[in-house]
C-alpha positions in Angstrom: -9.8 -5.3 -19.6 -8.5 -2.6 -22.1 -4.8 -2.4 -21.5 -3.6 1.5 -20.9 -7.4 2.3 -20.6 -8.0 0.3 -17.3 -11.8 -0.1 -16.8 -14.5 0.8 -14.8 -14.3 -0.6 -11.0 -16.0 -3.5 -10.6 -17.9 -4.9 -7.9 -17.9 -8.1 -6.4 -18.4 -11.2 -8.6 -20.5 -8.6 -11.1 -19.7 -7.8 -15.1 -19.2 -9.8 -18.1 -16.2 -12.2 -18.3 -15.0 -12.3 -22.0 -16.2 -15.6 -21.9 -19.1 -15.5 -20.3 -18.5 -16.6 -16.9 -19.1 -13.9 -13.8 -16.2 -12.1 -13.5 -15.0 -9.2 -10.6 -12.6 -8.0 -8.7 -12.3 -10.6 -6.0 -11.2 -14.0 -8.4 -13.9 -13.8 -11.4 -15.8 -17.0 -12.6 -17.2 -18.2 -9.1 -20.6 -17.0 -8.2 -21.5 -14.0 -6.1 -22.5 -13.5 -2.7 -26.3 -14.3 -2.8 -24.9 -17.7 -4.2 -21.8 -18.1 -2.3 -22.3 -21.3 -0.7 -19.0 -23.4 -1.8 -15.7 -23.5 0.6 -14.0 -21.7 -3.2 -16.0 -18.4 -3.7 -16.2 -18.1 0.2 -12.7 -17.7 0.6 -12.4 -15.7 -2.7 -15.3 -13.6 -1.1 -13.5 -11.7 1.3 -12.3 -15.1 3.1 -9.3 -14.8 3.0 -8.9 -11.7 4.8 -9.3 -13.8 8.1 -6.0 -15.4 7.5 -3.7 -13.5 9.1 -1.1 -13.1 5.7 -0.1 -10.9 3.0 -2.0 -11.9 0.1 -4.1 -9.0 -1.1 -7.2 -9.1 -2.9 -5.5 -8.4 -6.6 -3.5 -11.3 -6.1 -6.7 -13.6 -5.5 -7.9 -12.4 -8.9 -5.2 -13.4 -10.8 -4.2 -16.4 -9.0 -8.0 -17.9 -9.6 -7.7 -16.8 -13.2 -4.7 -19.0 -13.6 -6.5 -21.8 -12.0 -9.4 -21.9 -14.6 -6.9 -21.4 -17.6 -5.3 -24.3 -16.4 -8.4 -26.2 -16.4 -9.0 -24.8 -20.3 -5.5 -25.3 -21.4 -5.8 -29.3 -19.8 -2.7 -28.6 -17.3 -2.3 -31.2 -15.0 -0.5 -31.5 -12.1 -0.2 -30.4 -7.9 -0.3 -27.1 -5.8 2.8 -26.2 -3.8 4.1 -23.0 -1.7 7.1 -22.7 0.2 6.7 -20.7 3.0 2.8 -20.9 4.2 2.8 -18.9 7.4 -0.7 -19.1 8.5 -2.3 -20.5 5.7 -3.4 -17.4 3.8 -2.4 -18.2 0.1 -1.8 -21.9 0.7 -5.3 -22.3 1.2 -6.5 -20.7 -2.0 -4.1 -22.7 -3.8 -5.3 -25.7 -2.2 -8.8 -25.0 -2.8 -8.0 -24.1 -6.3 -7.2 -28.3 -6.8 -9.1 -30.1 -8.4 -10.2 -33.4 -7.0 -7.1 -36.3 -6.5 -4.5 -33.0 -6.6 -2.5 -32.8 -3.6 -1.6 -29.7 -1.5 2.0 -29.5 -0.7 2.8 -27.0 2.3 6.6 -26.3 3.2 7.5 -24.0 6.0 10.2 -23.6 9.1 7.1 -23.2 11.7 8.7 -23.3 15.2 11.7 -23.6 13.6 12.9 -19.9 13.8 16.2 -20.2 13.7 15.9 -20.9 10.3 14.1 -18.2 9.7 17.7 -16.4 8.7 16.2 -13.1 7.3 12.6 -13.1 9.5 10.6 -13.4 7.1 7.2 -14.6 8.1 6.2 -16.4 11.3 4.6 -19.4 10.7 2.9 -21.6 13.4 1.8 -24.9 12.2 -1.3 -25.6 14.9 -2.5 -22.3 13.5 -2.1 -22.7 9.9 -3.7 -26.2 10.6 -6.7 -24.8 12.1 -6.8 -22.3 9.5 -6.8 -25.0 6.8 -9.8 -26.9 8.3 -11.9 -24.0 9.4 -12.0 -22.8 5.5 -12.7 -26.2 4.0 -9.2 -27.5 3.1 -9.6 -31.4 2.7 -6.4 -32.2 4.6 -6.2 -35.7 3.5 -4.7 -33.7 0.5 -2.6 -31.8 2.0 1.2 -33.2 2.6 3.3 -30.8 5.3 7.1 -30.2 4.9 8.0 -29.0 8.3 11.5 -28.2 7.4 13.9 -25.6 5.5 13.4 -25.6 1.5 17.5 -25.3 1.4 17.1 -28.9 1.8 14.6 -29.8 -0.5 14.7 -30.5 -4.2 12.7 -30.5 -7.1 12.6 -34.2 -6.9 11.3 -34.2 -3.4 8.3 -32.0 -3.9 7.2 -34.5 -6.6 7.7 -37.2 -4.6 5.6 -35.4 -1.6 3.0 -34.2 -4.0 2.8 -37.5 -6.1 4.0 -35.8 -9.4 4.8 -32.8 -10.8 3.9 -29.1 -10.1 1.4 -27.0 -11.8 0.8 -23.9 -9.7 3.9 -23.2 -7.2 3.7 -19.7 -4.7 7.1 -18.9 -3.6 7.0 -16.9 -0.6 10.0 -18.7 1.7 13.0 -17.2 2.4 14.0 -13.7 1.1 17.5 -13.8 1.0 18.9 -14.6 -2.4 20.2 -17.7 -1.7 16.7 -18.7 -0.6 15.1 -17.0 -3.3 17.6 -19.0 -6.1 17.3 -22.2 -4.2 13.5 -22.3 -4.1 12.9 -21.1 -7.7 15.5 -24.2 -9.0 13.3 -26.3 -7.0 10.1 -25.7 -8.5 10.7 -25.4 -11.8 12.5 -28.6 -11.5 9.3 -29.8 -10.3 7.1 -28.1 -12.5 4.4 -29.9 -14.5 4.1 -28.8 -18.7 2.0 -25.4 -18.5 2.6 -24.8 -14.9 3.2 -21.3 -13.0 5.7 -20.0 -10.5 4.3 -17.3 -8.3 7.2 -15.4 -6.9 6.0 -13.0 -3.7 7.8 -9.8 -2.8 10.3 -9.0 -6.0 9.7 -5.8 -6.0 9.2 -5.2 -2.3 11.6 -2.3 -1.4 12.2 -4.4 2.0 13.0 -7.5 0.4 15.7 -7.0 -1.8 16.9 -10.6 -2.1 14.2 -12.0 -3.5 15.0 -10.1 -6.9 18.5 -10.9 -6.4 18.2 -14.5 -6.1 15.3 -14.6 -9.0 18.3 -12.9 -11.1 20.8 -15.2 -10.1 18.9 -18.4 -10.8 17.9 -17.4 -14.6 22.2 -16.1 -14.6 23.1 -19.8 -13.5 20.4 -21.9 -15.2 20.5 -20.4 -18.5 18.5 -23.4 -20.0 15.8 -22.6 -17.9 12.2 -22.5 -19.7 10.6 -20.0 -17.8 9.6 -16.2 -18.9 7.7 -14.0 -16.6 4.6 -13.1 -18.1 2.8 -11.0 -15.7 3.6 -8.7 -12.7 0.9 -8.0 -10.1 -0.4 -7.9 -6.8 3.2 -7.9 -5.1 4.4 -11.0 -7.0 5.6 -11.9 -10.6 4.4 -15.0 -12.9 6.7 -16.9 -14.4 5.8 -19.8 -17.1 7.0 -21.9 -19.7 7.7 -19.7 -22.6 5.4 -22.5 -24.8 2.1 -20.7 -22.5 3.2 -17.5 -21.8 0.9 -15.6 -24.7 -2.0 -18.1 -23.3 -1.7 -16.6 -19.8 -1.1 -13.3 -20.9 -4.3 -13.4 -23.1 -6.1 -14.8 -19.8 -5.3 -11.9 -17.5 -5.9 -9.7 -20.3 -9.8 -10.7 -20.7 -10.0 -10.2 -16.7 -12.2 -6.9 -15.4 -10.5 -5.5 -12.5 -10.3 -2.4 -10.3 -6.8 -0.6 -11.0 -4.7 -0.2 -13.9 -2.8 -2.6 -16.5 -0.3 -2.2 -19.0 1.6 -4.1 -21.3 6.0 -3.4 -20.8 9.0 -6.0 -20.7 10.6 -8.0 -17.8 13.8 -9.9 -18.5 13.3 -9.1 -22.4 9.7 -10.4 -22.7 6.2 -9.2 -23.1 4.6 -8.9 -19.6 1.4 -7.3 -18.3 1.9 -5.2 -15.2 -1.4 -4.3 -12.5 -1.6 -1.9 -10.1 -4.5 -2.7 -8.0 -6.4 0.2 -6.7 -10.0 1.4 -5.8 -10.5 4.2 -8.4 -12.5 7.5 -7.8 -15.2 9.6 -10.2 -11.7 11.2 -11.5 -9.9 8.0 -12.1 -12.7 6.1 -13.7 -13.6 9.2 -16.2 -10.3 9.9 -17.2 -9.5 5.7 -18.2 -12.9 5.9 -19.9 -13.4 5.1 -23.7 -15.4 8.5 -24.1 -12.3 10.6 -22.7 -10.1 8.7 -24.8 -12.0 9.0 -27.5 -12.4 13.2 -26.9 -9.5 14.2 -25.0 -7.3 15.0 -28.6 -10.4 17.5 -29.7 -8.9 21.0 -30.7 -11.0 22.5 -27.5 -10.6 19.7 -25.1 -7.2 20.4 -25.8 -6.7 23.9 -25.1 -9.0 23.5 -21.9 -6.8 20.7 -20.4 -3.4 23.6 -21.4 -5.2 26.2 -20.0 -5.6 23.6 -16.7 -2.0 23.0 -16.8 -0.9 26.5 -16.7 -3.4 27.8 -14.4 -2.0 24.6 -11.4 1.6 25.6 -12.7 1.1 29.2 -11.7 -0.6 27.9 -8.4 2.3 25.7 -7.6 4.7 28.3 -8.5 
């Protein structure tokens, strides 16, 4: 991936991974279609889209992509999320684990009247069924059928038999939630593991910025730095990993655009996910970035200018 020049679009599970492995837009290094025969590139396949659930395809990409640094980087350690609904992300996580990991699932369920803010419906027959029916071994998977204000870093080790290392936050929105949730897993958090935070930015979801804010504000020790922003969440790490997993998601081919800016003072990479047109492919291409500064490249792309200025006008 060539930051401010995002590359061509990518088809499924096709192009060259920087290191080798097959790489595209739906989670990288698992095998394509023809070959897609494991419960892991299923789901990553277009799988997941039958799990009723928010996670969208760019977030698949980049959560897998954390999973196999992991793996290179020799992080060890659990899968959480708070706040599974149906099953939809907690299922990649779990499938994600590696064998003797455990799968920690938290969530209200029928118990709405927790649900304060409404956020999410989750029904734990259904997320059940959804587990089993995309190859979730749920002798791995330990069920919290309660309220995460009552839960603390101490008791998601104890349900996931040690400490974190890849936690998806996607509970409750409003900021006390939010705080709440994001003390709790990085007070469970394993040496090299990653808080996925869902919905910062979400313009209907304001509390979930608001409580990430207010947790760093009143944990000012806290070692974590957000090192990437994409798919409709942030990444937050140890500070000690965050050039590793930046350098990860910077080898990754995708379909959209990345840049490189600054969140909460550090060095993030930002994604917008999109399916790019003829246009939008030649004008991110090496060639136009390598011609578009020519003296009559120049003064054809002015003369464009004025003539859709006088158009507008």
């Amino acid at each position: 991936m060539l930051l401010n020049s995002p590359p061509a679009r990518a088809e499924k599970h096709e192009g060259a991974h920087a290191d080798g492995e097959q790489n595209g837009n739906r989670g990288g290094a698992w095998r394509g279609r023809e070959r897609c025969t494991d419960p892991v590139a299923r789901y990553i396949d277009g799988g997941f889209e039958k799990v009723d659930g928010f996670l969208v395809e760019g977030a698949v990409t980049l959560i897998a992509a954390i999973a196999r640094k992991q793996e290179d980087l020799g992080v060890r350690g659990h899968v959480c999320e708070i706040g599974v609904h149906q099953g939809r992300a907690f299922i990649l996580l779990h499938l994600l684990a590696r064998p003797g990991e455990t799968g920690v699932a938290i969530d209200v369920f029928e118990r709405q009247d927790l649900n304060v803010d409404a956020s999410g419906r989750g029904v734990r027959a259904h997320f059940e069924r959804n587990c089993r029916r995309h190859g979730v071994d749920m002798d791995r998977v330990r069920i919290l059928s309660t309220d995460s204000l009552d839960l603390s870093g101490d008791d998601l080790r104890v349900a996931a038999g040690g400490p974190l290392r890849l936690v998806h936050i996607d509970g409750g929105h409003t900021e006390q939630a939010a705080c709440h949730d994001m003390a709790t897993s990085a007070a469970a958090l394993a040496p090299g593991g990653v808080i996925v935070v869902d919905d910062y930015f979400h313009e209907q979801w304001p509390g979930v910025s608001d409580g990430v804010r207010t947790f760093f504000r009143t944990h000012p020790g806290a070692d974590l730095v957000p090192f990437a922003v994409g798919g409709n969440k942030v990444f937050f790490c140890q500070r000690a990993f965050s050039k590793a997993y930046r350098a990860c998601f910077e080898a990754l081919r995708v379909s959209g655009y990345a840049k490189q800016t600054v969140m909460f003072g550090e060095p993030v990479l930002t994604f917008a996910f999109w399916r790019m047109g003829p246009r939008d492919r030649f004008i991110r291409s090496r060639w136009w970035y390598a011609i578009r500064g020519q003296r009559g490249i120049r003064a054809l792309r002015n003369w464009r200018r004025r003539r859709l200025g006088r158009a507008a006008a």
